[in-house]
N, CA, C and O atoms as a GROMACS GRO file, in nm:
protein
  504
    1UNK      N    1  10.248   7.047   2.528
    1UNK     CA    2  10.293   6.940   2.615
    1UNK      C    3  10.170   6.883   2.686
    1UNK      O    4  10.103   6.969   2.743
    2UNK      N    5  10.126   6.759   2.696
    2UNK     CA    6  10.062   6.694   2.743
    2UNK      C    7  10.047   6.693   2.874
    2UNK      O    8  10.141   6.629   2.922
    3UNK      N    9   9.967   6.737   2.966
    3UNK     CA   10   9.947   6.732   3.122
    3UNK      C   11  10.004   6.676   3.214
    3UNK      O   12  10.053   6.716   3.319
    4UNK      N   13   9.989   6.526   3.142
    4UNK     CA   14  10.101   6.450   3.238
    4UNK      C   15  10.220   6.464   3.251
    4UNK      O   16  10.278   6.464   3.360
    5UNK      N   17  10.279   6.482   3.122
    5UNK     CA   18  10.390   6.502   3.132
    5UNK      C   19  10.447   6.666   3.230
    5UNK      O   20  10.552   6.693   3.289
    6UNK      N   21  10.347   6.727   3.211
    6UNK     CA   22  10.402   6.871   3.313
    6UNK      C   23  10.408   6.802   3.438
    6UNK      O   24  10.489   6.839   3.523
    7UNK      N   25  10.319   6.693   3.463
    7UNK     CA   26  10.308   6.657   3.639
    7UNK      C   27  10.388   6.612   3.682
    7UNK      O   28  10.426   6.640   3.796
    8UNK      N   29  10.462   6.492   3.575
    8UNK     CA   30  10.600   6.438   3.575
    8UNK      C   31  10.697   6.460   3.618
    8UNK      O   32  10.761   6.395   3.701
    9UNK      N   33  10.731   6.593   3.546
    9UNK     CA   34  10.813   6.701   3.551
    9UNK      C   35  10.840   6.786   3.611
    9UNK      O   36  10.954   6.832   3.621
   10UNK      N   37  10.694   6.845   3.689
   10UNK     CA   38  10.688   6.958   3.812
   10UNK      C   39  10.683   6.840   3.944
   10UNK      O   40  10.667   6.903   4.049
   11UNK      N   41  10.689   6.740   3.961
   11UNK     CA   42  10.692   6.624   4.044
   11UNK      C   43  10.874   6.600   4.055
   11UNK      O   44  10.931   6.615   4.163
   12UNK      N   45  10.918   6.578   3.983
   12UNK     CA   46  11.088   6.553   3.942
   12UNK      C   47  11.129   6.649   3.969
   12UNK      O   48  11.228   6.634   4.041
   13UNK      N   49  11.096   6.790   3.941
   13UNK     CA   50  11.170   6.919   3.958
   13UNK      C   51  11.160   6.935   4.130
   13UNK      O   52  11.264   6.953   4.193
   14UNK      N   53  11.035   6.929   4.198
   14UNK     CA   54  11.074   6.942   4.364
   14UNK      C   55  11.162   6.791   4.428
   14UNK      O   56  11.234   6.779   4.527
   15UNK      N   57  11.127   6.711   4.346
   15UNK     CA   58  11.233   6.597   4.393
   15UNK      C   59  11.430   6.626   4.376
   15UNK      O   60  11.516   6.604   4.461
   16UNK      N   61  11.446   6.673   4.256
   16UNK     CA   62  11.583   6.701   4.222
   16UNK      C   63  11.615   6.845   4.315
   16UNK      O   64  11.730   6.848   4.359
   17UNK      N   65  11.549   6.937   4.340
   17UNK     CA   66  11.586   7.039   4.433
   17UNK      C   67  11.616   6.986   4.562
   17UNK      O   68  11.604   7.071   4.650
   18UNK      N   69  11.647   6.878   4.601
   18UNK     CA   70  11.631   6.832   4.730
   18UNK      C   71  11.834   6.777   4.722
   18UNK      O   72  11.897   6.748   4.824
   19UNK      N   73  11.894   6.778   4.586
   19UNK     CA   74  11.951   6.762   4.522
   19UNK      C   75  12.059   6.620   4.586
   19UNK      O   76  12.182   6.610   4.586
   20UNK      N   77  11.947   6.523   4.636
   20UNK     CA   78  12.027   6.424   4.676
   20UNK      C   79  12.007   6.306   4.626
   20UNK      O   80  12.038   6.202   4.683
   21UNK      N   81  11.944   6.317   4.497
   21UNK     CA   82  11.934   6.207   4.415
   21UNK      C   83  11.944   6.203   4.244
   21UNK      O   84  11.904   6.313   4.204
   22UNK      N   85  11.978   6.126   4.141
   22UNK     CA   86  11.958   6.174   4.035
   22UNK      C   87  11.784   6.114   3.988
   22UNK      O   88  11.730   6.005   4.002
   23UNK      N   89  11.732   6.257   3.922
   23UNK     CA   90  11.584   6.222   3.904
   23UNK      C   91  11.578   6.230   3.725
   23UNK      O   92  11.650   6.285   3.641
   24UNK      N   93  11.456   6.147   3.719
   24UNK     CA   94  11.407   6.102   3.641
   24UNK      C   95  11.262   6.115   3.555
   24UNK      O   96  11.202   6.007   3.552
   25UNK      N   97  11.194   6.224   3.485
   25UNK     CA   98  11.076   6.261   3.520
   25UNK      C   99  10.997   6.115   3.435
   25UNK      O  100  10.879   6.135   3.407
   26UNK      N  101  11.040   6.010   3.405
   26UNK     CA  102  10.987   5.905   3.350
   26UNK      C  103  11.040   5.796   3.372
   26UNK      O  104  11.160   5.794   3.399
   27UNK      N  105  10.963   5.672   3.365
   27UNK     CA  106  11.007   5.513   3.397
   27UNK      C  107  11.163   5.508   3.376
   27UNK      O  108  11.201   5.536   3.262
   28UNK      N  109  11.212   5.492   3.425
   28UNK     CA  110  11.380   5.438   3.379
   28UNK      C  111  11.461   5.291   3.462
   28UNK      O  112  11.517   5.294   3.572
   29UNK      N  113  11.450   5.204   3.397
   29UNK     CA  114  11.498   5.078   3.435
   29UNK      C  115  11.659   5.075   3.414
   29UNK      O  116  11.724   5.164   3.361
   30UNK      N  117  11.711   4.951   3.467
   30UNK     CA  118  11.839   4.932   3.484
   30UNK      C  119  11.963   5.097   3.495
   30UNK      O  120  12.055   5.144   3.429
   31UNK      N  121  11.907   5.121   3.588
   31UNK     CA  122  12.013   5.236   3.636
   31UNK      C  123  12.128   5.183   3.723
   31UNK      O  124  12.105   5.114   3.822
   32UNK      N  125  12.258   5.219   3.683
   32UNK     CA  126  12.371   5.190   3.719
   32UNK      C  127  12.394   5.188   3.874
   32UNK      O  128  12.340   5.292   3.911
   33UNK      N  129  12.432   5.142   3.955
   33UNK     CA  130  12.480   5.141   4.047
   33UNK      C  131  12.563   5.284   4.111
   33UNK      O  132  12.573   5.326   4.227
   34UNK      N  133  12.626   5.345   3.959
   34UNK     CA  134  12.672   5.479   4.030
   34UNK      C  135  12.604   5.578   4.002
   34UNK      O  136  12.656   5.688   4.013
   35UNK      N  137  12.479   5.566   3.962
   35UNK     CA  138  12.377   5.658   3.947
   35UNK      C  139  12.307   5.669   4.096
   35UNK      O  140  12.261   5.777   4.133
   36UNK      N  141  12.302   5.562   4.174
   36UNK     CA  142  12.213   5.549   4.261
   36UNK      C  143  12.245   5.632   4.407
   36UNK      O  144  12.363   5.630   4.442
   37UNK      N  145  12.167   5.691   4.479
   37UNK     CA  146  12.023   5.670   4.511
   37UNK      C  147  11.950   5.774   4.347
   37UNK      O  148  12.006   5.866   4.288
   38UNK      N  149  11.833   5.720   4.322
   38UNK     CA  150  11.755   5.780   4.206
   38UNK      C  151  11.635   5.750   4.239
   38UNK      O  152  11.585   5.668   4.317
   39UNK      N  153  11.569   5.880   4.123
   39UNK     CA  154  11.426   5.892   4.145
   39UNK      C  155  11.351   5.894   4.006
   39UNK      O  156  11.363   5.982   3.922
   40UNK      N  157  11.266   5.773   3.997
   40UNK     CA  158  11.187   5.770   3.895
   40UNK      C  159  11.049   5.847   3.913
   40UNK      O  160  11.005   5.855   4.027
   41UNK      N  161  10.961   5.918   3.787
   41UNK     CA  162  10.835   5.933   3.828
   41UNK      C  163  10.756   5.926   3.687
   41UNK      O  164  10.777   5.953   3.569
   42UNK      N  165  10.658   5.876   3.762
   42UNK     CA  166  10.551   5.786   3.661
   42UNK      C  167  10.414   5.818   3.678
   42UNK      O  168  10.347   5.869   3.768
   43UNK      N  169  10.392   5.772   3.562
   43UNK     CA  170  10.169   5.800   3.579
   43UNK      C  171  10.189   5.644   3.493
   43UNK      O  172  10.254   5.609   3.395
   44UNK      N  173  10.091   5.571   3.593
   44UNK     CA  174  10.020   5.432   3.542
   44UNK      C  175   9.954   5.417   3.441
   44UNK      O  176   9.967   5.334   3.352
   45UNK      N  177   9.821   5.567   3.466
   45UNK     CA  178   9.716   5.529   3.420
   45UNK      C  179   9.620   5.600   3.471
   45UNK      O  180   9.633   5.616   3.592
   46UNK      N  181   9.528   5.648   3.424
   46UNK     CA  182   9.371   5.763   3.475
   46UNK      C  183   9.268   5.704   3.476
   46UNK      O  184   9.248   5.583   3.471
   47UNK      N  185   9.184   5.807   3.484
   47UNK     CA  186   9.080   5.779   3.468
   47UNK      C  187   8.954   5.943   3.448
   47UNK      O  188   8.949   6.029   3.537
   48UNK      N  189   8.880   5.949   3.338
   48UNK     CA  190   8.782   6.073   3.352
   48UNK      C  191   8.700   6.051   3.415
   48UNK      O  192   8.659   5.938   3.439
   49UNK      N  193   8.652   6.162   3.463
   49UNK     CA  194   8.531   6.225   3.520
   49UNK      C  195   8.478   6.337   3.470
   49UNK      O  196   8.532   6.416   3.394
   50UNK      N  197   8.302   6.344   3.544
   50UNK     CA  198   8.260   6.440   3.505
   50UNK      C  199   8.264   6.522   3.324
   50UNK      O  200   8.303   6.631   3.282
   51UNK      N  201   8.185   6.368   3.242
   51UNK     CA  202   8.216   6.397   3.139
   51UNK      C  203   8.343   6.473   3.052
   51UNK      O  204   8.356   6.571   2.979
   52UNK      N  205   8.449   6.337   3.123
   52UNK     CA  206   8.607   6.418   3.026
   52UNK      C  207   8.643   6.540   3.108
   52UNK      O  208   8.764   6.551   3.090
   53UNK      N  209   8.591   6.671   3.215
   53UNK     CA  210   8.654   6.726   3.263
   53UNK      C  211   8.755   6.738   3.347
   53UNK      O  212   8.837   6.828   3.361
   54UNK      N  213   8.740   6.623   3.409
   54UNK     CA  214   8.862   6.615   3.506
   54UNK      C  215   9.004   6.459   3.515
   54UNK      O  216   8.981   6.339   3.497
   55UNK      N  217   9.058   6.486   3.527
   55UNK     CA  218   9.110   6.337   3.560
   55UNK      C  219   9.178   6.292   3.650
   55UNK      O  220   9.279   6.357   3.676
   56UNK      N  221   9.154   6.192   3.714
   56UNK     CA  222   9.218   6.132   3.815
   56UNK      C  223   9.357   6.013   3.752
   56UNK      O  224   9.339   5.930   3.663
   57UNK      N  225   9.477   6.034   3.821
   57UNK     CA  226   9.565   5.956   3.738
   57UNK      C  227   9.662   5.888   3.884
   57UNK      O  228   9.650   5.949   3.990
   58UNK      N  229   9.735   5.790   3.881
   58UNK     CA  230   9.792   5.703   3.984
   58UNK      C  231   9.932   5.768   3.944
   58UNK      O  232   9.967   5.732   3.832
   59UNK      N  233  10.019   5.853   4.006
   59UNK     CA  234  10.128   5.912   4.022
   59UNK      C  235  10.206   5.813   4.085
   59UNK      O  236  10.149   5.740   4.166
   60UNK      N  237  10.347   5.796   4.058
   60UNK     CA  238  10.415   5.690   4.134
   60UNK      C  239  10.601   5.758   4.124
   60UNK      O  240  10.676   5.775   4.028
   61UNK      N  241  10.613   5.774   4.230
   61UNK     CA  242  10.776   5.851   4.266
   61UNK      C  243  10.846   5.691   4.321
   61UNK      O  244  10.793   5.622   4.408
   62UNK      N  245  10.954   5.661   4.260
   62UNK     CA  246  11.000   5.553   4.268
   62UNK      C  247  11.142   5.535   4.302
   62UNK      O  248  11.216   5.515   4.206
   63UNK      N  249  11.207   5.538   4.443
   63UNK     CA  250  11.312   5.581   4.508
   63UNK      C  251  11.422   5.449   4.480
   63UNK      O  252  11.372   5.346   4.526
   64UNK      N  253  11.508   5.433   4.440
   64UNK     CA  254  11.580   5.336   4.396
   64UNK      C  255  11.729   5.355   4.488
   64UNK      O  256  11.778   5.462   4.521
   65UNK      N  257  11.775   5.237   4.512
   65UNK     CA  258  11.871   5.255   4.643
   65UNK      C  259  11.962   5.122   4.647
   65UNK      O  260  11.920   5.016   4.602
   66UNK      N  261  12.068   5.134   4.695
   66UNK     CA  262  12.185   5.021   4.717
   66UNK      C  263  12.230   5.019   4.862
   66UNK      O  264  12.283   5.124   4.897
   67UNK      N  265  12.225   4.960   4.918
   67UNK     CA  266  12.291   4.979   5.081
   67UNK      C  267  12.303   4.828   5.141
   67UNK      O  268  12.231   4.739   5.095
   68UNK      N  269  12.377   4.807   5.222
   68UNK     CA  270  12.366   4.680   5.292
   68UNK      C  271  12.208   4.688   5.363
   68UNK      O  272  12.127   4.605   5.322
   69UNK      N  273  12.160   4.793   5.477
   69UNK     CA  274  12.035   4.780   5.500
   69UNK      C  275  11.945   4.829   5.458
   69UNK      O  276  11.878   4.911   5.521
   70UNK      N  277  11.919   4.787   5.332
   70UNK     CA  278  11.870   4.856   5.187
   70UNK      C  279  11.754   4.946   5.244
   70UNK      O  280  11.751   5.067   5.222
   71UNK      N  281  11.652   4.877   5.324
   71UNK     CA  282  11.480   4.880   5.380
   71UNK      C  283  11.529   5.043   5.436
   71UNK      O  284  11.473   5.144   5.394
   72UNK      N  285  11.630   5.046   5.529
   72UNK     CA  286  11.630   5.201   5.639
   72UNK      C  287  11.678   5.276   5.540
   72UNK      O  288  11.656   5.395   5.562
   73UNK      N  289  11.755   5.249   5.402
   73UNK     CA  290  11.806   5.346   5.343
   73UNK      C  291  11.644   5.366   5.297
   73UNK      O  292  11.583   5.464   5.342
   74UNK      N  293  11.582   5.281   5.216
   74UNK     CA  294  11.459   5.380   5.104
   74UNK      C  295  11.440   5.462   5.158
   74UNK      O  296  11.457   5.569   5.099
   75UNK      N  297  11.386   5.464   5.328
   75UNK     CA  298  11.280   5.486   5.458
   75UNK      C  299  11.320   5.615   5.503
   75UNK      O  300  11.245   5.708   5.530
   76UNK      N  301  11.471   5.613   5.509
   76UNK     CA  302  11.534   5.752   5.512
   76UNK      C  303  11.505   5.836   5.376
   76UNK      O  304  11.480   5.956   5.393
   77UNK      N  305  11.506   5.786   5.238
   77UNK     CA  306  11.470   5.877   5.158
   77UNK      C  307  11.328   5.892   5.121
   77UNK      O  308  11.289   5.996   5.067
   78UNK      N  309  11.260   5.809   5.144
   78UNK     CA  310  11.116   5.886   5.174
   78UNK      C  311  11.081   5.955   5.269
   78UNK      O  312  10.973   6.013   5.255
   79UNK      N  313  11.154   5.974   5.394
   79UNK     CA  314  11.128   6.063   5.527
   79UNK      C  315  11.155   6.211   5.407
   79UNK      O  316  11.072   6.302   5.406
   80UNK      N  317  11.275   6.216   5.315
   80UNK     CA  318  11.287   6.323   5.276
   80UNK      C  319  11.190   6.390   5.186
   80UNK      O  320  11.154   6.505   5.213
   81UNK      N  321  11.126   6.305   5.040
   81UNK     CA  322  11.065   6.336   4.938
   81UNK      C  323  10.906   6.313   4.997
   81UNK      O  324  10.820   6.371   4.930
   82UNK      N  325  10.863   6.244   5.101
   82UNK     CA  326  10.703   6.236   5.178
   82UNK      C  327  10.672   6.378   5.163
   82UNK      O  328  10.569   6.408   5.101
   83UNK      N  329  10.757   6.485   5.220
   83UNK     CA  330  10.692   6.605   5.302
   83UNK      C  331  10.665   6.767   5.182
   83UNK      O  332  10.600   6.872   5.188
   84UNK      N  333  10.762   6.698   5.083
   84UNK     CA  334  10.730   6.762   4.954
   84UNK      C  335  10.586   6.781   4.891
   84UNK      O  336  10.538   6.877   4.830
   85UNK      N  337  10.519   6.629   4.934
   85UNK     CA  338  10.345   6.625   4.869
   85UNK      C  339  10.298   6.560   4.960
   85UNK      O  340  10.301   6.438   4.977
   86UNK      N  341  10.234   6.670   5.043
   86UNK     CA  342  10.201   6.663   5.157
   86UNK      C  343   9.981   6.635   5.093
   86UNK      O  344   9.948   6.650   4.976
   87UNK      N  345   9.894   6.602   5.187
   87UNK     CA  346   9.749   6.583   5.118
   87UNK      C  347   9.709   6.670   5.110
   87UNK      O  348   9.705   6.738   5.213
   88UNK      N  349   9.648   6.731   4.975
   88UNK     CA  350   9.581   6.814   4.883
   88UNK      C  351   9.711   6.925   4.831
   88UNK      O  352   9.687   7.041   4.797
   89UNK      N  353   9.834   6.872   4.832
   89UNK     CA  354   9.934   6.940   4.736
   89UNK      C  355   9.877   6.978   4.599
   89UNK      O  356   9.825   6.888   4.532
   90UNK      N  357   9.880   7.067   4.564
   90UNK     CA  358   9.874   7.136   4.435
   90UNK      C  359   9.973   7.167   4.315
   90UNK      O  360   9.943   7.216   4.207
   91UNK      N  361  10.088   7.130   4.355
   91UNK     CA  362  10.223   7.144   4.261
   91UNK      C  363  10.215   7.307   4.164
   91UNK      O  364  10.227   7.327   4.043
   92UNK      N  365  10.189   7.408   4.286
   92UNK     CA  366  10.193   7.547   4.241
   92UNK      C  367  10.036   7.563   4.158
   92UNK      O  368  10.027   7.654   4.076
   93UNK      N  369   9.926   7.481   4.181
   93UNK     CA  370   9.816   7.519   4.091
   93UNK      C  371   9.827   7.412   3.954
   93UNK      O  372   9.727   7.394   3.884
   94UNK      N  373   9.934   7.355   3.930
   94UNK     CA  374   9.916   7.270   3.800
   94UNK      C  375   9.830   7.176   3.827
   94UNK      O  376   9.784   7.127   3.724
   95UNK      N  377   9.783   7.123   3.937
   95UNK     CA  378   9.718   7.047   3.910
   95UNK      C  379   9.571   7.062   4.061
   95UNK      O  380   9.561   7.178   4.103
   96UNK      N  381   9.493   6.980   4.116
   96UNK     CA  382   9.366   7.017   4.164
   96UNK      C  383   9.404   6.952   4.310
   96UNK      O  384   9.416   7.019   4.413
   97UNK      N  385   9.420   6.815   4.301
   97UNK     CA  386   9.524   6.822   4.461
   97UNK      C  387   9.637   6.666   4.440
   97UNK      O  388   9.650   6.625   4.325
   98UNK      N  389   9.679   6.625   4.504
   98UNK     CA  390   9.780   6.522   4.499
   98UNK      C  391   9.725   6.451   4.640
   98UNK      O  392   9.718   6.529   4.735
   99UNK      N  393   9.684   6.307   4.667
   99UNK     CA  394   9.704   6.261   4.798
   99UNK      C  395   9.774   6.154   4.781
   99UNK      O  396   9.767   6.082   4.682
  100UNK      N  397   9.857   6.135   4.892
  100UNK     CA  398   9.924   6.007   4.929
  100UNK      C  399   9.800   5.877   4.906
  100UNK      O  400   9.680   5.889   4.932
  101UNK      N  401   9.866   5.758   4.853
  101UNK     CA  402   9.774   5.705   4.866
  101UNK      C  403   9.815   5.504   4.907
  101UNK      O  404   9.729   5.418   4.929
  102UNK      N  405   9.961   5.483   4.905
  102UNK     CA  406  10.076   5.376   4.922
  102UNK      C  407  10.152   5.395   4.915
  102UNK      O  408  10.193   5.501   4.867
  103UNK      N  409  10.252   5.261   4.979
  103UNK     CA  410  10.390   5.272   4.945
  103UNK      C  411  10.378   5.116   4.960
  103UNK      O  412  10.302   5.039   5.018
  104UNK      N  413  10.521   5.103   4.858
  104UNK     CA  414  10.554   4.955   4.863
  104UNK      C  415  10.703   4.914   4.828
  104UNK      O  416  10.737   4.987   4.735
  105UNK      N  417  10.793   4.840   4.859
  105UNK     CA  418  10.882   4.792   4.846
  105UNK      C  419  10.941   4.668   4.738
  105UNK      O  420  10.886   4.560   4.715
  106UNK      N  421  11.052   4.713   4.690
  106UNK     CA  422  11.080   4.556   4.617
  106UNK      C  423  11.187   4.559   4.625
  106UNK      O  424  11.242   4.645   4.556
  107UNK      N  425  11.273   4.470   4.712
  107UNK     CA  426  11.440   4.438   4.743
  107UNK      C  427  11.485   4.280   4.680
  107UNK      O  428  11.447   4.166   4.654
  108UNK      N  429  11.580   4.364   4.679
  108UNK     CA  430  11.670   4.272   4.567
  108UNK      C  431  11.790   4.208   4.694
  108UNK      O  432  11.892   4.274   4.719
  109UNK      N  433  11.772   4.120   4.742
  109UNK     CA  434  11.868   4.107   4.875
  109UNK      C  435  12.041   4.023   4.839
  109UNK      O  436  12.140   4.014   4.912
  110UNK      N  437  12.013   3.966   4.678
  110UNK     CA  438  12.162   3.920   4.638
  110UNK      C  439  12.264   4.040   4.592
  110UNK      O  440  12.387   4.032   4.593
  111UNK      N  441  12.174   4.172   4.545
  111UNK     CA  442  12.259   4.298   4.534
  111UNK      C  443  12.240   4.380   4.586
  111UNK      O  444  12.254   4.486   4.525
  112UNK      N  445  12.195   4.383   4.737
  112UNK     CA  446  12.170   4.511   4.840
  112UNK      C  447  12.084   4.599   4.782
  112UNK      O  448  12.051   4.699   4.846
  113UNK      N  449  12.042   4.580   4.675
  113UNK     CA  450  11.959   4.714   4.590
  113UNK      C  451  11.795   4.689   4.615
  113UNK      O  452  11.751   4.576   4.635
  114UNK      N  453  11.714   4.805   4.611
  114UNK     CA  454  11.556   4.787   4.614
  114UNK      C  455  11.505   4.886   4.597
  114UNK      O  456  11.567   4.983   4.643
  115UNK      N  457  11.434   4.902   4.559
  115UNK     CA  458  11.306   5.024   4.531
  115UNK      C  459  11.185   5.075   4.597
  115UNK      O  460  11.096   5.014   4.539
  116UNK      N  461  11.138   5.141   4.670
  116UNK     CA  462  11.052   5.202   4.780
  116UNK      C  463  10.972   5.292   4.664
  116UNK      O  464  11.032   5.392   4.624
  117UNK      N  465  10.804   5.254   4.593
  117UNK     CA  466  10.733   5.360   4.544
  117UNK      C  467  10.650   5.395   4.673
  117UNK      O  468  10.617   5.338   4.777
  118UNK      N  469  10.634   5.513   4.616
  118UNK     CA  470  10.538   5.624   4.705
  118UNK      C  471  10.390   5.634   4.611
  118UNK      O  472  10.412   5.717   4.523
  119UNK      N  473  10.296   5.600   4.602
  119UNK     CA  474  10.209   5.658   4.531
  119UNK      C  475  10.078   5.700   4.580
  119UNK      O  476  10.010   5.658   4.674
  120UNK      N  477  10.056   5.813   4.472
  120UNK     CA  478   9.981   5.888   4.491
  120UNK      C  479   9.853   5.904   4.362
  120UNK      O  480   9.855   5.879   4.242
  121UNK      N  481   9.754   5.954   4.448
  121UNK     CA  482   9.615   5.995   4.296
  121UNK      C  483   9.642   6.141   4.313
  121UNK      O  484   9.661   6.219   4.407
  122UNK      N  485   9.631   6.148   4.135
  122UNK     CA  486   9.642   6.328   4.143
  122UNK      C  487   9.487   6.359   4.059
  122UNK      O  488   9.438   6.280   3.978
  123UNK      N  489   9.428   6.484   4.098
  123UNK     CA  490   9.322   6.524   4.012
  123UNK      C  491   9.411   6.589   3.922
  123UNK      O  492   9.532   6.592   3.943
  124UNK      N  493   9.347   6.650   3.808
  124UNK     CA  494   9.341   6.779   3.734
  124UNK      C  495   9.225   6.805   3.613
  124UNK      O  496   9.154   6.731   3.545
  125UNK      N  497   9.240   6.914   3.620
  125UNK     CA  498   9.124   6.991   3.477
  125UNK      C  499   9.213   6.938   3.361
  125UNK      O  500   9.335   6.936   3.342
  126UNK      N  501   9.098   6.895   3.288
  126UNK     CA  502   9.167   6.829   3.151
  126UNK      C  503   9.161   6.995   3.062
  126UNK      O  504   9.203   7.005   2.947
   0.00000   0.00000   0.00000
């Protein structure tokens, strides 16, 4: 299994223990309305270092939500999934550290629905 994909996955697995959302350890578009609140998680894209030993990659946890005040709902579910990857998280040693690094919003205001990513740079040993 490919690295990322463990990060994905060990990223999704402390998100779904929180067990108040359905998660997703990869991109997933058009999710149903009765799926929601949900959690996508993604890698953009890296980058090596240190001749191929290490890599730095843009992690992105992507909180998806329906509410009339869509903005306090994301805000409430990132108060929850923030404290999970906290700066220099290690995800049990899989990887070298995790830091916060944005967040950003995209609301949809004709269907109460919007999306709050969290992202983060993760190291690891290739």
């Amino acid at each position: 299994m490919r690295k990322t994909q463990e990060i994905r996955e060990a990223v999704a697995a402390d998100v779904e223990a929180l067990a108040a959302f359905n998660v997703y350890s990869y991109g997933k578009d058009n999710i149903a309305d009765d799926n929601l609140p949900a959690v996508t998680v993604t890698i953009a894209g890296g980058s090596f270092e240190n001749g191929a030993e290490d890599c730095v990659v843009g992690l992105r946890v992507e909180i998806k939500a329906k509410a009339t005040k869509v903005e306090n709902t994301l805000d409430s579910h990132a108060e929850l999934i923030e404290p999970l990857f906290p700066i220099g998280h290690t995800l049990n040693g899989l990887v070298e550290y995790m830091l916060p690094e944005s967040f950003d919003y995209a609301i949809d205001s004709s269907s109460s629905t919007g999306t709050m990513g969290l992202n983060f740079n993760v190291k690891y040993e290739v």
